[in-house]
N, C-alpha and C positions, 0 to 999 in steps of 0.2 A: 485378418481376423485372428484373434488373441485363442492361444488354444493353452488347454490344461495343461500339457506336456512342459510348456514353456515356463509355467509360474514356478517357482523356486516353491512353494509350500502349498500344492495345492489344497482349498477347503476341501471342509465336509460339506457333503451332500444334504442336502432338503429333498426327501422326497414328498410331493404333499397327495396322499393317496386323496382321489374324488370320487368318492361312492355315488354312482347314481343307477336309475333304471332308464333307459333310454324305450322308448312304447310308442310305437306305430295306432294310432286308435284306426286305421283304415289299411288294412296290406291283407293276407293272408285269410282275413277275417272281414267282419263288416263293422261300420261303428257300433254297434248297440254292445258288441261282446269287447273291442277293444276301450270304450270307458269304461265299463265296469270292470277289465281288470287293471284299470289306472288303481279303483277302488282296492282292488285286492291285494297290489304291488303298495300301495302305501299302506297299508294295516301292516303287513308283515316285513316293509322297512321299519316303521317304527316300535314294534314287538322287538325287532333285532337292536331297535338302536336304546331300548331300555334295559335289556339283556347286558347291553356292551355300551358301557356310561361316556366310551371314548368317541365312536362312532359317527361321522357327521352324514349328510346327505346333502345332493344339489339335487333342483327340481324345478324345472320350466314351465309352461305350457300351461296360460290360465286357465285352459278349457279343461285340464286335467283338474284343479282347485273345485271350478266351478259344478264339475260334475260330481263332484268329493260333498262340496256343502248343498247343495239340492240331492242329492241320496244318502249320504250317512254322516248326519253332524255332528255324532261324537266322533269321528277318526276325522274328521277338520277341524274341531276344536283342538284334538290332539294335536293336529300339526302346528296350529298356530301357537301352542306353547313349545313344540320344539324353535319353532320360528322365533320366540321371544329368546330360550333359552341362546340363540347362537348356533346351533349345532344343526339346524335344517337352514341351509341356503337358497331364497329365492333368486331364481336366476334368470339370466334368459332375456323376460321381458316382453314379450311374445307371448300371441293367443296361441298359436303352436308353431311348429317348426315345419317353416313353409319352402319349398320350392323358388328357390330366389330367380331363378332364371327366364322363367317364366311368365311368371305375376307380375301384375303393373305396380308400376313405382308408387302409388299411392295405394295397391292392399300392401303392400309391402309397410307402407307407412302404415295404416291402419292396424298392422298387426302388433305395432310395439304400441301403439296409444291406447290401443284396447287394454292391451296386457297390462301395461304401466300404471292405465287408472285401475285396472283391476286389483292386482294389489298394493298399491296406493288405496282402496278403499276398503281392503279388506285386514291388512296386516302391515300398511304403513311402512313399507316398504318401497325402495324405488332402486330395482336392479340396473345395474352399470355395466356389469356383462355381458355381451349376448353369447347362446349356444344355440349351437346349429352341428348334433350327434352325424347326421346320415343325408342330410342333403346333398343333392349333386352337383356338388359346382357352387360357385357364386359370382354373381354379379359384378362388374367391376364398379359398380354406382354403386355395391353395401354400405361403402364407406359414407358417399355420402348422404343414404340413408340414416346409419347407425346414430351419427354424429350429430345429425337432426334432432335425433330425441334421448340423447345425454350419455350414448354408450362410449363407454371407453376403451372397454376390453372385447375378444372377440378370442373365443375358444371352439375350432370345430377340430373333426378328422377327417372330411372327405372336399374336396379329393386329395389322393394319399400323395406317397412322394412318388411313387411308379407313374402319375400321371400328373403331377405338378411339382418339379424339383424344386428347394429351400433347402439351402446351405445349413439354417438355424431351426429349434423348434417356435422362437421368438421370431419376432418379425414388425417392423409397422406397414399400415395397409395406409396409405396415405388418399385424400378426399381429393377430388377433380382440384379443390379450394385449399386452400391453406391447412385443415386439421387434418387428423390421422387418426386409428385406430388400433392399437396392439394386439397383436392377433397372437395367439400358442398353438402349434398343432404337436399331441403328443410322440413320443417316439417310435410307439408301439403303431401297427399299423390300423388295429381296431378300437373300435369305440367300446365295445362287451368284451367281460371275459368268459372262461370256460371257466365249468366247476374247478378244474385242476392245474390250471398253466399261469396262478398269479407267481408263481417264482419264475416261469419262463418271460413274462412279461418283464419283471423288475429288474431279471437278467438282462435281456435285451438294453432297455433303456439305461444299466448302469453302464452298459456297452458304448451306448452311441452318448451317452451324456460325457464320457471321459474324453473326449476328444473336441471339446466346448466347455466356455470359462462358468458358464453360469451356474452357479449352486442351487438356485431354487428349480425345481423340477416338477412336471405337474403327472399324473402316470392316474388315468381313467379306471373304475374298478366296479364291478357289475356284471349279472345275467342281462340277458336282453336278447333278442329284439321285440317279446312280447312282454315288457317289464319285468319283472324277478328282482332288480336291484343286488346289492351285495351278500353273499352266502355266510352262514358259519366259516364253512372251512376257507373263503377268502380272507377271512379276520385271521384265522390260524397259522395259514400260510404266510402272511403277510408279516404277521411276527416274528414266526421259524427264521422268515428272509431275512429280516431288521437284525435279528440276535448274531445272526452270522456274516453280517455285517457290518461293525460296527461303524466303519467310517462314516455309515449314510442313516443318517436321521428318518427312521420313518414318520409321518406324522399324517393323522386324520384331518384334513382342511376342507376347509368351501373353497368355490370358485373364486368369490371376491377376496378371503383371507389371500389365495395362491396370487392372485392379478397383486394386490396392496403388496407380498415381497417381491414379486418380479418388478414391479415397477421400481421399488425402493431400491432393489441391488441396481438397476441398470442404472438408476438417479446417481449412486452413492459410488460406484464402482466406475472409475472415469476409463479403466482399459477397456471396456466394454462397450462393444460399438454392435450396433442390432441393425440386422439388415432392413432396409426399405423398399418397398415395392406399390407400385403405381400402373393401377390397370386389372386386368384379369387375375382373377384367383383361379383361373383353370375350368375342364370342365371334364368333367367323370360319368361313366355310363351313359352314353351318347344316344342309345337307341330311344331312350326316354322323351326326347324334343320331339316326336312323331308319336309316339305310341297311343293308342287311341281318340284318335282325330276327333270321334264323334260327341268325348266329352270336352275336351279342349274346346274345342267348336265355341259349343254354348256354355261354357264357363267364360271365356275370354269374351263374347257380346254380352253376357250379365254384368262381369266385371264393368267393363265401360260403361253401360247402360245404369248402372245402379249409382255410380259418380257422379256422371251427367247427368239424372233424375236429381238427385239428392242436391248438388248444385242449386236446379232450375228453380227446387221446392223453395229450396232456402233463402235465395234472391227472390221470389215473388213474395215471400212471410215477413221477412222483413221490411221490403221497399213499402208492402201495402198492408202491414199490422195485420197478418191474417194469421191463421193457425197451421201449426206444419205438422207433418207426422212423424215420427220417430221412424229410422230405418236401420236400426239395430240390429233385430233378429235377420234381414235380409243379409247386414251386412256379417253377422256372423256366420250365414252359410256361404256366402264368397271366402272367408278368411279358414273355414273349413277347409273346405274343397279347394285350397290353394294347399294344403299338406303334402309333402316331400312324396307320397306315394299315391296320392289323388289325384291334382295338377298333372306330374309327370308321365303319368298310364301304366303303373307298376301294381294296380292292386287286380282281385279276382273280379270276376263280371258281375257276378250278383251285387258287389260291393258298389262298384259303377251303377249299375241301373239305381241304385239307394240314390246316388252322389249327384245325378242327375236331374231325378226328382227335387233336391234342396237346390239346385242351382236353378231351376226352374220357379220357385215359390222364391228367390231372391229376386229374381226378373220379372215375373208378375207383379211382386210387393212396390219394385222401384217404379215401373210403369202406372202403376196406380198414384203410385203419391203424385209423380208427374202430372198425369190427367189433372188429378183434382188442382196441385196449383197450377196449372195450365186454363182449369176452368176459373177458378179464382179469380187469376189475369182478366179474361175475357170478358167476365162479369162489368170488367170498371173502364175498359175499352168502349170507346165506339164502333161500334159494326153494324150501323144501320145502313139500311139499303135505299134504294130507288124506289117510290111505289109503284106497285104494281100498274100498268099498264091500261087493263080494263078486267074487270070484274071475272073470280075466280081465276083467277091467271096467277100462278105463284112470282114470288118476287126472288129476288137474286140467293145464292147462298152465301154466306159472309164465311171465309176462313181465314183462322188465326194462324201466321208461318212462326214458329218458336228458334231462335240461335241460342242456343246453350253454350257457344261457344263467347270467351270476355273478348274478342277482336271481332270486327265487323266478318259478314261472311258473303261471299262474291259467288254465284254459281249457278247450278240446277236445281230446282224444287220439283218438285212433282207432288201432283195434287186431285183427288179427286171428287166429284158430288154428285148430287141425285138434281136434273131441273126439273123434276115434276115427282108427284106421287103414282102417277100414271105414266105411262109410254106413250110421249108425244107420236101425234098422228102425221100423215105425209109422208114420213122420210123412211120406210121399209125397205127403198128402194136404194138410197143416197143416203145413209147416215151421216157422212162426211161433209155433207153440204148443210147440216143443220145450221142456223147462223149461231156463234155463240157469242158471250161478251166476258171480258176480263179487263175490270178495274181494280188499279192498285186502292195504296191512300190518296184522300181527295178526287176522287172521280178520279184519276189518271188511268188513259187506256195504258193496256198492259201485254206486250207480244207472247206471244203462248206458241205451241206447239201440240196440235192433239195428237195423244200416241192410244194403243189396246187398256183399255180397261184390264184390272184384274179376275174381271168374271166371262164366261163365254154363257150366260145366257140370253135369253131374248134378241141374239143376234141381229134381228130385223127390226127391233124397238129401238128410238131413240130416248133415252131415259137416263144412264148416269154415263156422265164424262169424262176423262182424264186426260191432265194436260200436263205439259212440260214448259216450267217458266224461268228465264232465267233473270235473276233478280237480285238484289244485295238485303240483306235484312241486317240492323243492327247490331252490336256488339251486346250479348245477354239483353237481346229486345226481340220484340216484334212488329209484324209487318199483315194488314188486313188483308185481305183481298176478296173480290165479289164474284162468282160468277152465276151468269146465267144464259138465258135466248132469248135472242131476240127477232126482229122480224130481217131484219135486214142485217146483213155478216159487219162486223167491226174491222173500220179500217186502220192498216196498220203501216208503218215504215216496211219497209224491206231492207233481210238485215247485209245486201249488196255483195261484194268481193268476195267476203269472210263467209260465205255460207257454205255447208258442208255437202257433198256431192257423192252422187250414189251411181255406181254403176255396176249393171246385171250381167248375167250370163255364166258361164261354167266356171270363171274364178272372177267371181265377185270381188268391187274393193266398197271402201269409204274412205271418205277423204275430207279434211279445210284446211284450213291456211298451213297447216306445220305438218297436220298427221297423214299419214297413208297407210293402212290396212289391205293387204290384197289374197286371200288363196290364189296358192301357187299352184300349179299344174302338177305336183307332186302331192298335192294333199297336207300343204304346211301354211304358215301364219307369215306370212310377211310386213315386216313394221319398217318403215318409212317415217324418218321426222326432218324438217329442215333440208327437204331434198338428198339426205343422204341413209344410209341403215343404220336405223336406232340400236340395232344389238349389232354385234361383232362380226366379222365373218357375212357369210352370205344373208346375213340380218334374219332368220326363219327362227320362230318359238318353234320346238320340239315337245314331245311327249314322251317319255319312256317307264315301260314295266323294269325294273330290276330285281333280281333275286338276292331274298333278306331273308336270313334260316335262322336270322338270331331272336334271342328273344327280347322281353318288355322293355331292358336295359340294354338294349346292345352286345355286345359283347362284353361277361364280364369281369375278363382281365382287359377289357382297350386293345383286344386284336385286332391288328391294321384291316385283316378282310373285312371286320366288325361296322369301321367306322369310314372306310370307303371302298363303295360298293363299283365290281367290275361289268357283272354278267350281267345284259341287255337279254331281257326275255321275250321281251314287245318294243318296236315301236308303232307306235299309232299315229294313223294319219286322217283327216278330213274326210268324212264320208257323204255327210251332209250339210248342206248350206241353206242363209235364206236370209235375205234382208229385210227386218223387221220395224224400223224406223227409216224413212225416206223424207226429209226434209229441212228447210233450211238453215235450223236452228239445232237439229239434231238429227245422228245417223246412228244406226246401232245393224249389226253382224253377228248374227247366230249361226253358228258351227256345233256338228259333231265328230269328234275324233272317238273311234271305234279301234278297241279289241279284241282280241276270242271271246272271253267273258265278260267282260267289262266296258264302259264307254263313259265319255266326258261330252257337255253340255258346255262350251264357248261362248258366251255375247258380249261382243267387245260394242263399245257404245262412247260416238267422242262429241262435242258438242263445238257451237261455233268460233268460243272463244275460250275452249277448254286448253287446260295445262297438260292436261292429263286424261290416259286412254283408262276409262274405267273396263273390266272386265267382270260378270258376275260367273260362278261352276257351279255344275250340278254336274255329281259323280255320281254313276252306281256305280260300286266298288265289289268285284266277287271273285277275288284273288286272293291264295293261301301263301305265308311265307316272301312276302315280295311288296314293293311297293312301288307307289308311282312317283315321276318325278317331272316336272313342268323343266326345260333347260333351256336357257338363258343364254345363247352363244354373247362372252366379253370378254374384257383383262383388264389387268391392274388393280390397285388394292382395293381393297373391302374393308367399308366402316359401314357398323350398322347400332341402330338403336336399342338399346337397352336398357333395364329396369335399374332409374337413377343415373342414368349415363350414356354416353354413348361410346364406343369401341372399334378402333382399328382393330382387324383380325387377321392373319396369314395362314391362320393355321391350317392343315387338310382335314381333311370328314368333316363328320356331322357338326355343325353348330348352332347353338340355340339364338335365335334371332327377336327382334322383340315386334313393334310395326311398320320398318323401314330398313333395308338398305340400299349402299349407293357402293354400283362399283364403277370403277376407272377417274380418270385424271379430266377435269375439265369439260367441256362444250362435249367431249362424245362421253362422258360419262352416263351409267342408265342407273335407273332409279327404282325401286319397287317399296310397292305399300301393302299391307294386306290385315284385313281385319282377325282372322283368326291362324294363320299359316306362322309356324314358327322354326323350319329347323332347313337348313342349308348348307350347301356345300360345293366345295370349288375347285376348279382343275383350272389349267393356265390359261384353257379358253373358251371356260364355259362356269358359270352359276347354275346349281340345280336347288329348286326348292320341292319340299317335299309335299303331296298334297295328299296321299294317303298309306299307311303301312297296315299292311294284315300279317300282323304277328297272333301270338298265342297270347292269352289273360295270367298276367302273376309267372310269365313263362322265364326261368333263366338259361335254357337249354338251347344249343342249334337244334330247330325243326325244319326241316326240309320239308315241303308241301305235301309229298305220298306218304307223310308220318302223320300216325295217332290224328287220321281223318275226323275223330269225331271230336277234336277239340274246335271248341270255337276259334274260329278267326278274328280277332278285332275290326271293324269297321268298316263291315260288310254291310252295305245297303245302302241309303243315300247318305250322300253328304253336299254342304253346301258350302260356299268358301264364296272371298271377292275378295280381288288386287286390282290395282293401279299401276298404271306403266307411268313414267314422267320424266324427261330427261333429268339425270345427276343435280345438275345445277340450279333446277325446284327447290322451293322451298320444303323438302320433305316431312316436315316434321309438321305444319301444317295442315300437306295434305291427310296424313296421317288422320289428323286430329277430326277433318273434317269428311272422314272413312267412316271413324268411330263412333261419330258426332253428329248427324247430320242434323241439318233443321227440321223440327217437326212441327207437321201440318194438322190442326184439331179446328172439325167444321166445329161451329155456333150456332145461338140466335141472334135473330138481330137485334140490335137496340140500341140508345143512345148514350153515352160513359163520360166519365170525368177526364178520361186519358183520350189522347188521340189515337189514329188510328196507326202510326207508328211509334215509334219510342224504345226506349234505351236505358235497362234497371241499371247498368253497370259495365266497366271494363278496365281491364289493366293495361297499365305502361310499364316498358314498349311492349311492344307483341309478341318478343323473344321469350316472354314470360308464362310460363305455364300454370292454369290454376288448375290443382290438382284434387282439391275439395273444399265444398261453400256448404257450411252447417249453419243451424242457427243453434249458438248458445245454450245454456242454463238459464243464463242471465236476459236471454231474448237479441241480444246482441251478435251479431255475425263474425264468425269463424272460416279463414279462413286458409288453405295451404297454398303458396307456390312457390314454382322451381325457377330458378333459372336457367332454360336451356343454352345460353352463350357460353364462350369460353371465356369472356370477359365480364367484370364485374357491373354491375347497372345498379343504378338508382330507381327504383321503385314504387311505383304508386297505384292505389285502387283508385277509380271512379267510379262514386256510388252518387247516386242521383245527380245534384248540383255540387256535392261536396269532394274532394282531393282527400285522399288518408295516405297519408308516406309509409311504405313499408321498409322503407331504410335500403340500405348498400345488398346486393345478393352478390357475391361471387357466385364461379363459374360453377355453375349443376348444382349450386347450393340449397336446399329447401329451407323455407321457413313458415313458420305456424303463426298466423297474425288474428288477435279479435280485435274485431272492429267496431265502433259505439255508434253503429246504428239506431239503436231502438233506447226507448227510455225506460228498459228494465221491464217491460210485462215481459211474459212467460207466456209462450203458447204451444202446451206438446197434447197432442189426441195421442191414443192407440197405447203400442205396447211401447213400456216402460227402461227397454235395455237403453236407453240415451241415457240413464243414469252413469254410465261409465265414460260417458263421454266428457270426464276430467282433462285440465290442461297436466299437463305433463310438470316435473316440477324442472324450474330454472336453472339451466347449466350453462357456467360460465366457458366460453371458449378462448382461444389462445390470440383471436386478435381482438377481445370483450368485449365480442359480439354475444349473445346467450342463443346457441345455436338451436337448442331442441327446445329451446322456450316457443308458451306465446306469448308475444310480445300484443301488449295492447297502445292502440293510442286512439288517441282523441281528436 
């Protein structure tokens, strides 16, 4: 590396000072007070920047804009003539600065398309920068996020260089694929300044900049963390610094002016060689991947649920020219609630119970659109039944099974109805010998499994049923099916060898062909696959209490006691048991592991030709300063899934995980899935994932349990979670999908349809291929994202009805944005109207021209 020292004349300096306000709208405060002083923070940037004619500003975060032009439209008009002028920078790209670690690779997507048509529609603009002030950590898939939808540049400060070393403040962040991102992190270690330390900042950075060739420099400048943006006396100082010296240029710049000369010198300047990096950009304030579980929870099932909804709407609207409804505002309180201090569990409580309720009306909203094109669907289905029998006697009930997922899906359904309006008579005695029937499509009998309804009334009535069926349903199709009573029981194959086998007594097991479940005599979990232990060591899942005195961030300097934890407070063990499914299609084992305060609810559940050991929890959690942790006895490396990517990881403590990993080498490698669980951690012979922390709200302090009793605890009270056990060599990413996806079941009436009674809107090739989201258009024409999960490149295609659409070459992890000419241009939107922002993105050319963050349309 070429250093200053070395050059025989070295230049002058560029410094390009970058005034901004960096603004939490949810931390300390709740939202209502943090946009409205986004409002207040831009009046008196731009008072200051008419004051001082030099002055520029950078400014992200459409929802900051957004809430500027719906409250005060003279200071947005303002802005968008500083915007014309040059001198205010939109940047970023992004509906706000979100939690990359976390969030699914499609809000992640979401939040630059939102942003981008935002203003794209408001100020004709189309930011190429992204900024990311105070997030913790990022993704190793940003890259090939960013590059998705046209960014080139990539300016944050966290994490610093105390927690992720770089040689340079330049740097490229290179894509799974072939492009790259230029990333700057400035010298100074903060993103704000103090009223009075801008000479100690410029000091600093002339410090570390002389020991590196590059001239342009970029040096961050601003109050903050509740916006304030830059002061008088930062202008004052900032000049005093410049006049004294003169070798180094100070100059007022935007982000983009700064990105245009760093790129240009490193183009023009051939001694200059910029470091490249490939993988993890680190990860900072570690206690955050746990902290309050119980909004995680239900943000991460809205998140997926609002996808998969949105998807289902859009492929039934289109296939059958129906009317879909706009999921805009739901989707803006997912891209909310995915902000650097919401996601992660760093704000106060009151702020959470707000963040909850919109995460909640996001999940209602998706579930609803569902419904209605689920009923849509059904309407043009065939689901008519058998007649009735004899007179007054009800006829079968028709239920619709829904695969949201574009590859066929293989498994368990579960299902349930009312046979009567009344409580069949006779069987008070014997509900289990009711005869029932289950026909697929075309009359086919269909093997079931009855298991507990989800209600304990009427005990002794026969009246509503619930079964377990294991079945394949189409790729984005459906599958009818009939049930009812009858006089005499349906007969069925027997499913022979393969059936799964239940045996009682003081340590209960279950068992088929691969798996084995047993309580130990010690009060543990014993796992059994392939005749040998599926986890390491004496193969036993563990439980344990450990003590956490840190707070909402972990530790926050990244002290080692912070980020791996020693002291064992609890372990728990099995107190109670009970086998809850006995049959030959399906087994399931409920366990309770008990501690002084607290206790966990276990149902492990495997079926007869399962991959995979399903597990549902229910925790009460009433532990102070401490957390629990589920342990994994294994070894060898760890790759696990992530937002945009996926990642080898070595490293020790906390890490953020996304809905899968896999550790060890081959055939004993184990595997884990889980719908909402994200933060893990490793020792040479054991995984622990974390399933609940009771820290303090907005806490940065060590608390030890017997301190300041009256603060709240986080995530005290129920919680509910599910993981998957599956050997390593599973298709993980699959099962994942089919965690967060599952098929859903919506009874009917009956009647007779244009469509049969199964069928198949659509699906991609291969199956390696993930669709990450199905809109329908402006134009009425289907929109589409997907990724490719391979690390090889694939050729590409949708299956829509009878027709093939080529989505072109996808490298590895590469996403692309495809509309598709489905419909012949009607337009059908009900409800609310934010799909107006749902612009394509404007076309960027990529380095192998390809146009990476385009949508590419074809015909």
């Amino acid at each position: 590396m070429l250093s200053m020292k070395n050059l025989k004349s070295p230049p002058s300096y560029v410094f390009h000072l970058l005034p901004n306000a960096h603004l939490d709208p949810v931390w300390l405060w709740d939202w209502q007070e943090g946009l409205n002083e986004g409002v207040t923070t831009v009046r008196t940037v731009l008072d200051l920047m008419d004051e001082f004619p030099k002055l520029t500003f950078i400014r992200g975060e459409s929802s900051i804009y957004e809430h500027i032009e719906k409250t005060d439209s003279a200071t947005f008009e303002r802005v968008g003539r500083m915007i014309e002028s040059g001198r205010w920078d939109v940047v970023g790209g992004t509906y706000n600065q979100p939690d990359t670690n976390l969030a699914a690779t499609e809000t992640l997507c979401r939040q630059y398309e939102r942003g981008l048509a935002y203003f794209d529609s408001r100020f004709k603009k189309t930011p190429r920068v992204s900024w990311q002030a105070d997030s913790f950590g990022h993704t190793p898939g940003l890259p090939n996020i960013m590059r998705s939808f046209g960014m080139t540049g990539f300016a944050f400060t966290r994490p610093a260089r105390g927690q992720f070393p770089m040689p340079e403040p330049a740097f490229w962040w290179e894509c799974d694929h072939s492009s790259r991102v230029l990333c700057y992190r400035q010298h100074y270690v903060a993103y704000c300044s103090e009223r009075g330390n801008i000479g100690t900042i410029l000091d600093h950075t002339l410090k570390e900049a002389s020991d590196l060739p590059l001239v342009n420099v970029g040096v961050l400048m601003g109050l903050g963390n509740h916006g304030g943006g830059p002061s008088r006396r930062h202008i004052a100082d900032a000049e005093a610094w410049g006049a004294a010296h003169p070798n180094v240029e100070i100059r007022y710049s935007t982000l983009h002016g700064f990105f245009a000369d760093l790129e240009n010198e490193i183009r023009t300047r051939k001694e200059i060689h910029v470091p490249r990096l490939r993988g993890d950009m680190g990860f900072c304030l570690r206690g955050c991947y746990s902290s309050v579980m119980k909004f995680k929870s239900v943000y991460r099932r809205a998140e997926a649920l609002l996808a998969s909804a949105e998807a289902t709407q859009a492929m039934i609207a289109t296939s059958l020219d129906k009317p879909h409804q706009s999921l805009g505002e739901a989707w803006d309180g997912i891209l909310f609630n995915s902000f650097h201090d919401i996601l992660p569990g760093s704000s106060i409580e009151r702020a959470f119970d707000e963040q909850l309720a919109l995460a909640g009306l996001s999940a209602h909203q998706a579930r609803k659109a569902r419904f209605d094109a689920l009923n849509q669907l059904a309407l043009q289905v065939d689901t008519s039944v058998p007649p009735a029998t004899e007179p007054d006697r009800p006829t079968d009930v028709p239920l619709l099974v829904w695969n949201p997922l574009p590859r066929e899906f293989r498994g368990w359904v579960e299902m349930e109805a009312p046979l009567d309006y009344r409580p069949l008579k006779g069987y008070t005695t014997a509900l289990n010998t009711l005869p029932l029937s289950l026909t697929g499509p075309n009359g086919e009998k269909t093997a079931f499994q009855e298991i507990a309804t989800e209600h304990g009334s009427m005990r002794d009535a026969a009246w509503r049923k619930r079964l377990a069926v294991h079945t394949s349903i189409p790729p984005l199709g459906w599958k009818v099916f009939r049930l009812g009573y009858r006089d005499k029981a349906q007969k069925i194959a027997k499913p022979g060898k393969d059936a799964c086998v239940v045996t009682r007594g003081k340590n209960p097991s279950i068992r088929n062909r691969d798996w084995k479940l047993q309580v130990t005599p010690a009060g543990l979990m014993k796992i059994g696959y392939a005749g040998r232990n599926f986890l390491g060591g004496p193969g036993t899942m563990k439980l344990q209490v450990v003590e956490d005195i840190w707070g909402s961030w972990g530790g926050m300097e990244e002290e080692k006691k912070s980020i791996q934890l020693e002291k064992v407070i609890e372990s728990w063990a099995i107190r109670d048991h009970e086998i809850l499914e006995e049959g030959p299609g399906r087994a399931s084992l409920w366990t309770r592991w008990k501690g002084r305060n607290s206790w966990l609810e276990l149902t492990y559940q495997i079926g007869r030709d399962a991959r995979e050991v399903r597990v549902k929890g229910r925790l009460l959690w009433n532990e102070r300063s401490a957390r629990l942790k589920l342990v994994l006895p294994s070894t060898g490396p760890l790759t696990m899934q992530v937002p945009g990517s996926e990642a080898a990881r070595n490293q020790s403590g906390h890490l953020p995980c996304g809905r899968w990993f896999r550790r060890g080498i081959g055939e004993t490698s184990i595997g884990f899935i889980s719908d909402v669980l994200s933060d893990v951690d490793t020792t040479a012979t054991e995984i622990n994932v974390t399933l609940a922390r009771a820290t303090r709200y907005a806490n940065d302090v060590p608390t030890p349990a017997d301190v300041e009793k009256w603060l709240s605890a986080t995530d005290c009270g129920e919680l509910k979670f599910e993981f998957w056990l599956a050997p390593g060599s599973a298709n993980l990413t699959h099962l994942a999908q089919e965690l967060i996806e599952p098929p859903v079941v919506v009874s009917t009436s009956a009647h007779p349809g244009t469509l049969p009674d199964t069928g198949s809107l659509a699906r991609l090739e291969p199956d390696h291929l993930a669709l990450l989201a199905a809109r329908v258009g402006e134009d009425g024409n289907l929109v589409v994202r997907v990724q490719n999960l391979s690390k090889k490149a694939t050729n590409a295609r949708l299956i829509f009805g009878d027709r093939s659409f080529p989505l072109g070459i996808l490298y590895a992890f590469e996403i692309k944005t495809v509309r598709v000419e489905t419909a012949a241009g009607k337009k059908h939107i009900n409800g609310n109207s934010n799909g107006r922002f749902e612009k394509k993105p404007a076309l960027v050319a990529s380095p192998r021209k390809s146009r990476t963050g385009a949508i590419f349309q074809t015909a």
